[in-house]
C-alpha positions in Angstrom: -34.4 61.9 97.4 -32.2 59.7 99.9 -30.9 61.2 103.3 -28.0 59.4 104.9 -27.4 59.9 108.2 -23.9 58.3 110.1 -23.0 56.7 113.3 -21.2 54.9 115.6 -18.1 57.4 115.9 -15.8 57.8 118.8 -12.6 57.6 120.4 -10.6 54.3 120.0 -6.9 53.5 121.0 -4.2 51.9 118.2 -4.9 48.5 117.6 -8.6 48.9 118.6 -12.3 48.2 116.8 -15.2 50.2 115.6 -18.2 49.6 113.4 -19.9 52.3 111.9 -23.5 52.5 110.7 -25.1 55.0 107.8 -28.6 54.3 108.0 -30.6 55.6 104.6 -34.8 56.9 104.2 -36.1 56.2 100.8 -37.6 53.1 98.9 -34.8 52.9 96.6 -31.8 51.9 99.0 -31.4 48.5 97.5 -30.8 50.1 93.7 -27.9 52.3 95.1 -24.3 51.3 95.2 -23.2 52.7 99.0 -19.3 54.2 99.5 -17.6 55.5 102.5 -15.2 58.4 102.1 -13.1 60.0 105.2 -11.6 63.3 105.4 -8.6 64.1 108.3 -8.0 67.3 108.9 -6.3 69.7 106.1 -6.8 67.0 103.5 -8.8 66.0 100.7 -11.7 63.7 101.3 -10.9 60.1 100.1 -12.2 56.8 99.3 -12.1 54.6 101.8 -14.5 51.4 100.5 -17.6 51.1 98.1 -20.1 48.0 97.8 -22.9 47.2 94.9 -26.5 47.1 95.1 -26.4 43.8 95.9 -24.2 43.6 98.1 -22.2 41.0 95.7 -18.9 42.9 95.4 -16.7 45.1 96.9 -13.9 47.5 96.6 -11.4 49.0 99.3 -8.6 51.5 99.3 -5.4 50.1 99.7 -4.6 51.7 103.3 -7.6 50.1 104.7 -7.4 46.8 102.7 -7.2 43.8 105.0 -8.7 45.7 107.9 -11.9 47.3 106.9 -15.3 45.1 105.8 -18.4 47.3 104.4 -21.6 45.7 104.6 -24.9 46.6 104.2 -28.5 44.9 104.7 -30.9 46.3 102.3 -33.7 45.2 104.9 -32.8 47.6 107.4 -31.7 50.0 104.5 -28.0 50.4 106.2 -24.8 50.3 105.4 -21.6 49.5 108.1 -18.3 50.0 107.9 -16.5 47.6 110.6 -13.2 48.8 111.0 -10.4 46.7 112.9 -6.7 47.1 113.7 -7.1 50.6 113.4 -4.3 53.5 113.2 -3.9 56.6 114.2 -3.9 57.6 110.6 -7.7 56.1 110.4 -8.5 60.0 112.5 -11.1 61.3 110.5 -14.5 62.5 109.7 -16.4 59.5 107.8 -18.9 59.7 105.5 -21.5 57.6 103.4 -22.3 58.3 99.6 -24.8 56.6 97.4 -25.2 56.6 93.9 -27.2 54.6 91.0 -25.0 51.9 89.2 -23.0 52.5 86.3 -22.7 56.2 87.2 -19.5 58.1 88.7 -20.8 60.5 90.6 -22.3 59.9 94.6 -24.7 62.2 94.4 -26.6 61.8 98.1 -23.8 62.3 101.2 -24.4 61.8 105.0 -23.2 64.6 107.9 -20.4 62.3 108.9 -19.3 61.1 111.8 -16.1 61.7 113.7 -13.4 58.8 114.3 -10.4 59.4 116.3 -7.8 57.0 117.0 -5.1 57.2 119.6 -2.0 56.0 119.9 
C-alpha cells in the first residue's frame, strides 16, 4: 500500500514559478515509476510528466515541455514537480500517481493539490 499526499499549491501570476511536492509512506517508493496528472475544470484528467524508478529518465507532455522538470529523491521518498513560466492554462488540480515498471496502469493517486494561475 503507498499513500501520496500533494503540496505546494497556490495562486501564481502569468509568467511566475511554483514547485510542487508529493511526498509518498511505504518502503517501496524507489521501485515505483512517479507521474503527475492535472485536471482543469470540466476536463479530463491528463498527463502532465512521468519519471522512472531511478530517476534516469523522463517523459513530459508537450504543453508543458520546456517548462516543467519532475524530480524526485528516493531518500526523502518525494517527488516535485517545478513548474516555471507558467500560463494561465496550467489552472488546475495536480495530482501524483505511482505505479510498478513495465505496467500501464497508476494504481496509487494523491488528493491533489490546487494550482491557479493568473493572468
Amino acid at each position: 500500500q503507498v499513500q501520496l499526499v500533494e503540496s505546494g499549491g497556490g495562486l501564481v501570476q502569468a509568467g511566475g514559478s511554483l514547485r510542487i511536492s508529493c511526498a509518498a509512506s511505504g518502503r517501496t517508493f524507489s521501485t515505483y515509476d512517479m507521474g503527475w496528472f492535472r485536471q482543469a475544470p470540466g476536463k479530463e484528467r491528463v498527463f502532465v510528466a512521468a519519471i522512472r524508478w531511478s530517476g534516469g529518465s523522463t517523459y513530459y507532455a508537450d504543453s508543458v515541455k520546456g517548462r516543467f522538470t519532475i524530480s524526485r529523491d528516493n531518500a526523502k521518498k518525494t517527488v516535485y514537480l517545478q513548474m516555471n513560466s507558467l500560463k494561465p492554462e496550467d489552472t488546475a488540480v495536480y495530482y501524483c500517481a505511482s505505479r510498478s515498471p513495465g505496467v500501464e496502469e497508476y494504481r496509487y493517486w494523491g488528493q491533489g493539490t490546487q494550482v491557479t494561475v493568473s493572468s
